[in-house]
C-alpha positions as CSV (number, residue, x, y, z in Angstrom):
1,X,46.4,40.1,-6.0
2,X,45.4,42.5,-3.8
3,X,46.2,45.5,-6.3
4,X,42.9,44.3,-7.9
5,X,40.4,44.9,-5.3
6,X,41.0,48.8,-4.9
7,X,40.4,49.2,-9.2
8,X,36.8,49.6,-9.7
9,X,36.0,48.2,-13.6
10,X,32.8,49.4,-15.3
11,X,32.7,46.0,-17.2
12,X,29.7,44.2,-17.4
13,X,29.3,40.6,-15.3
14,X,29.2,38.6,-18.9
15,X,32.0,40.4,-20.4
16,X,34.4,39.7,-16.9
17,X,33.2,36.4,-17.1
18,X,34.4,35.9,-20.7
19,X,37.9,37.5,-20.0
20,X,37.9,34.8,-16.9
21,X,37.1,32.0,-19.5
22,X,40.2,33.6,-21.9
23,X,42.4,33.1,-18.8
24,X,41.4,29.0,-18.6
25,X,41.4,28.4,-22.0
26,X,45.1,29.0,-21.7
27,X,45.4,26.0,-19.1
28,X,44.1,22.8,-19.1
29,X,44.2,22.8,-15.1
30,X,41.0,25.3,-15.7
31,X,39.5,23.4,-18.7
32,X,35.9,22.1,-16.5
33,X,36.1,24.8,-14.5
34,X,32.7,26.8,-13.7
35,X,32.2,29.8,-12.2
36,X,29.5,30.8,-9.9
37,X,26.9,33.5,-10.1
38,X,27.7,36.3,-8.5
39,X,26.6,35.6,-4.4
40,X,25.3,39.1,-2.3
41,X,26.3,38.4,1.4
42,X,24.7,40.0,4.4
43,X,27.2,42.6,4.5
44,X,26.9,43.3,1.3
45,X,29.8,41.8,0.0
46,X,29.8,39.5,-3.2
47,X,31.2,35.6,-2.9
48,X,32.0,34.1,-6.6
49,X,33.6,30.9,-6.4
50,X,34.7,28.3,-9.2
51,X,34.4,24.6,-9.3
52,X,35.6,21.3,-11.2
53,X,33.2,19.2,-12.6
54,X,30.4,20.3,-10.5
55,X,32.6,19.1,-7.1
56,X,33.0,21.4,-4.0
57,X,33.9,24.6,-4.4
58,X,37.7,25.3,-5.4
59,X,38.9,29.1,-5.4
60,X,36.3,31.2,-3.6
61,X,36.6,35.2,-3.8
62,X,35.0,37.7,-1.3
63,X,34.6,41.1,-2.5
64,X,33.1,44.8,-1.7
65,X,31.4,43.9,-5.8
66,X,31.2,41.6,-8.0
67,X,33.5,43.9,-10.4
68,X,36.3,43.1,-7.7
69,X,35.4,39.9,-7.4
70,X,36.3,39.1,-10.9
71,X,39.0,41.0,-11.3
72,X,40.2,39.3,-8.0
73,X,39.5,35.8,-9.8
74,X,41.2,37.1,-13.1
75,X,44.0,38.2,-11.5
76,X,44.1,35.1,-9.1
77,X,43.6,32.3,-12.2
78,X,46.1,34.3,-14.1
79,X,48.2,34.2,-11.8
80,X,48.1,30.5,-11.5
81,X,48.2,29.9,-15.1
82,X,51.5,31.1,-15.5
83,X,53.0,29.0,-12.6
84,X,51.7,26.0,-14.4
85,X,53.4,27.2,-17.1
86,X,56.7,28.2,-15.6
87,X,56.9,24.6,-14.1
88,X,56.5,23.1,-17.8
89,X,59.3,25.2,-19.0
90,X,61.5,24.2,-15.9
């Protein structure tokens, strides 16, 4: 996951958002499954985190931006996706 958070993406917050959505629409692990506005820290980091059903938060992603953060999440969701899918085929 970490090869994600040195790739800066010039990608809009809606569009990463969408390609997040993509990612849980392949799983039904992820189908209620919101993600948070990006959050500005003191440091100026970004926090975006992702919830079930409005319940605590679930994943949580700290970032330099909130370009990595997504991509971080992408990378992180997709990356859980396919071990869901992996077990099913085992």
């Amino acid at each position: 996951m970490a090869a994600g958070s040195g790739q800066r993406m010039s990608i809009d917050r809606p569009m990463l958002v969408e390609m997040i959505r993509g990612v849980f629409a392949r799983s039904p692990m992820f189908r209620d499954a919101a993600i948070s506005h990006p959050v500005q820290g003191p440091r100026g980091e970004v926090t975006v985190e992702v919830r079930f059903d409005h319940g605590p938060t679930a994943l949580r992603v700290t970032a330099p931006s909130h370009e990595e953060a997504y991509a971080i999440l992408r990378e992180l969701v997709s990356a859980m996706v396919e071990i869901g899918r992996d077990r099913r085929v085992a």
